[in-house]
N, C-alpha and C positions, 0 to 999 in steps of 0.2 A: 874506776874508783880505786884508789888505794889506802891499806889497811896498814895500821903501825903494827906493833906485838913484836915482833923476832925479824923484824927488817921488812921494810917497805914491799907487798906482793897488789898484784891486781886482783880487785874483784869485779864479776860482770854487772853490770847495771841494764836495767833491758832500756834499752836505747830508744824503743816506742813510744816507752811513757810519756805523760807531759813534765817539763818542766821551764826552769827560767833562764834566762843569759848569764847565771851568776853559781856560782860555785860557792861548798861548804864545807865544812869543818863538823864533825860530831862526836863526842865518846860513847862508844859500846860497851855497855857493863861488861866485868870480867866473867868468863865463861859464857859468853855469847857468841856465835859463829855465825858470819855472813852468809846470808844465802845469795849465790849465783844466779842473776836472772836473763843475763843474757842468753838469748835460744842459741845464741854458737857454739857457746862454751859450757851453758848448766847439764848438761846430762852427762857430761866427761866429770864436773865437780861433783855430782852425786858420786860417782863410782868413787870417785878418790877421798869422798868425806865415809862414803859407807868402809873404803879399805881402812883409814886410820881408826877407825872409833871399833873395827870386828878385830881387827890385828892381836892375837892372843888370848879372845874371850871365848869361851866354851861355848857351842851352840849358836854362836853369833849367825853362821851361814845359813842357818836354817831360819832365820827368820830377816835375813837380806831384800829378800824378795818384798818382802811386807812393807820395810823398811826406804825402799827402795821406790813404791807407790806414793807413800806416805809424802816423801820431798817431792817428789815431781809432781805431786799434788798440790802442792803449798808453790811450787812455782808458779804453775798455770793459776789457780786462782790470785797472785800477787800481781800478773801481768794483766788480768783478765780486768781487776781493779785497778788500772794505772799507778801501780805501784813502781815507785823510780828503786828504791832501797829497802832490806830488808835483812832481820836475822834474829836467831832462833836462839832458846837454851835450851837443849838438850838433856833432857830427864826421864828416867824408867815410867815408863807409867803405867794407870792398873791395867793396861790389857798389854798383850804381843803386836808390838810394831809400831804402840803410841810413845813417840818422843819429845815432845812438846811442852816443854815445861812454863816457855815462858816466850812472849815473840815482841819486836819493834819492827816500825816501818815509816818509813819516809815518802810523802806522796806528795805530788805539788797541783795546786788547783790553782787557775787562771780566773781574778777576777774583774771582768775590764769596766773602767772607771775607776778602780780604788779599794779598798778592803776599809770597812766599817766595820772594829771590833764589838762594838753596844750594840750592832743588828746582827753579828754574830752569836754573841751573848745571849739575844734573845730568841732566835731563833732555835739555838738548841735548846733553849729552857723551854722552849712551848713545842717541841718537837714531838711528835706523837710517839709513844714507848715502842722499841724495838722487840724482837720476835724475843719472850722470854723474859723479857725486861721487868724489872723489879723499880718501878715509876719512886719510889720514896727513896731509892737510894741513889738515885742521882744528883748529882749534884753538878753547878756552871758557875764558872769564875774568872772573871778577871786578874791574872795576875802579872807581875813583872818582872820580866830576865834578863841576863845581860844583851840580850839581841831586842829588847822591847817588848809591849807589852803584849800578851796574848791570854785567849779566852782560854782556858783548863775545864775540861769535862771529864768525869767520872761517873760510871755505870757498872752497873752487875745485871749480864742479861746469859741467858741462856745458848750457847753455839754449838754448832757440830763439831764432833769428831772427826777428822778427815777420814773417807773412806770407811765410817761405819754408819749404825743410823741411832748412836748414841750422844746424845747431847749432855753440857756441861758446864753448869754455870761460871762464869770467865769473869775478871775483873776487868774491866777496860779503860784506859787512861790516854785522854788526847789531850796537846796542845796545839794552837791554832797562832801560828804566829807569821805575821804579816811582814812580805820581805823588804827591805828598803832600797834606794834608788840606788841603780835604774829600773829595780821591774816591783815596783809598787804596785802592779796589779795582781802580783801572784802572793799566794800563801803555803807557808810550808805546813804539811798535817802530820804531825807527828803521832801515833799509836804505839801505845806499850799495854800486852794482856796477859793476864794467867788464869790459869785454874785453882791458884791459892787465893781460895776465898777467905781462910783465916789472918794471912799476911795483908791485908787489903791497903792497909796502912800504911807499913812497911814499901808497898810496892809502889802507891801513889807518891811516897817521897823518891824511892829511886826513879822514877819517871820525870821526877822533877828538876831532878840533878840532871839526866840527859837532855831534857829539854834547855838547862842553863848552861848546856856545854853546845849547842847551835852557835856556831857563828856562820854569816856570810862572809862569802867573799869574790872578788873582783878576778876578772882574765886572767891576775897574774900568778892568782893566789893570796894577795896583801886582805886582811880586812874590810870589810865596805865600814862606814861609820855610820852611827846608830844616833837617836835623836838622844837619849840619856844614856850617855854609856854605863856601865855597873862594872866592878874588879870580875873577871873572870878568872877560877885558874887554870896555870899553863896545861896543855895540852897532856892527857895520861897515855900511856901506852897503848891503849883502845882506841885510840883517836883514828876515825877513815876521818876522809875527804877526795872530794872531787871538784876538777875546776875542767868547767866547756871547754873541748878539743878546740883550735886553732878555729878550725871549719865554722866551728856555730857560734863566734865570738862578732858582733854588728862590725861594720864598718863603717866607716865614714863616708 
């Protein structure tokens, strides 16, 4: 996958996950950092994200190690959930070695026959509350992007802290957006969550802004086209993208 910012770099994608025959385009809010999930190369990118961010800080070394669990934590649970894409904001937080301020992810689910947004819709809305869940504050919508339309959930449920056994009420913001041809049986699941429960607001619109900077696209990279298209704007500095190696492109 590669990343804009200061000149085109690779990031790993774990290559297990599920995904579709079609490649995409996303922006990364500013001050967000990919996380590495390829098993060949994330544990070289831990060390080399834990060198830039201790480089000059007092005390930094001493709590490496901590720090160090922490991501390689969050990888294996990203891969364990078929997570294709993922990445983090990085923030102090109230204990030693909690950096998580804020995370996104990209997952692709496979649905054969077709993706019916309305039995999406309703399924989450009748969906039994998650561990911690706060049942009145969720909320299921319909709404529309420039990629089409998709089903928007919001929740505030209670999660673990990696590697403690302290939990923390998290905001949580999915969109569900159904990819178009050729692989209209697949959906992209977009997650964006924090622990600012006061910015809840704030955060469900920037969720929404990256979900409106999704586009697909085709073997070559070009766009796929969309049943209503909408103005997108051009591509920011945060923009990854990835388009299927030669290898897993169909043939005729």
């Amino acid at each position: 996958m590669t990343a804009a910012g200061h000149g085109p770099v690779e990031i790993g994608v774990d290559p297990a996950a599920p995904r579709p025959p079609v490649g995409f385009r996303l922006d990364v809010p500013d001050g967000f950092t990919e996380l590495d999930l390829d098993p060949a190369t994330s544990d070289a990118w831990v060390e080399r994200f834990l060198d830039q961010r201790s480089a000059g800080v007092p005390g930094a070394a001493a709590q490496r190690g901590r720090a160090r669990q922490v991501l390689q934590s969050l990888v294996a649970q990203h891969r364990q959930a078929g997570v294709f894409l993922a990445a983090f904001l990085a923030a102090a937080g109230p204990r030693p070695g909690e950096m998580i301020g804020a995370s996104l992810t990209l997952a692709w689910r496979e649905f054969r026959g077709g993706v019916l947004l309305e039995g999406l819709r309703q399924y989450f809305a009748d969906e039994d509350p998650g561990p911690g869940e706060d049942p009145a504050a969720r909320s299921v919508d319909v709404v529309t992007l420039p990629g089409g339309q998709a089903v928007r959930t919001r929740s505030r449920q209670r999660l673990p802290v990696p590697l403690t056994s302290h939990r923390q009420d998290t905001v949580i913001v999915q969109h569900l957006l159904p990819v178009p041809e050729p692989a209209t049986d697949w959906l992209a699941v977009l997650t964006m969550s924090t622990p600012d429960i006061s910015g809840a607001d704030e955060f469900t619109a920037l969720a929404g802004r990256v979900a409106a900077s999704l586009e697909f696209l085709d073997a070559t990279g070009q766009p796929l086209p969309t049943a209503d298209p909408m103005p997108r704007p051009p591509p920011s500095p945060g923009t990854i993208g990835f388009v299927p190696p030669t290898s897993d492109r169909p043939t005729d």
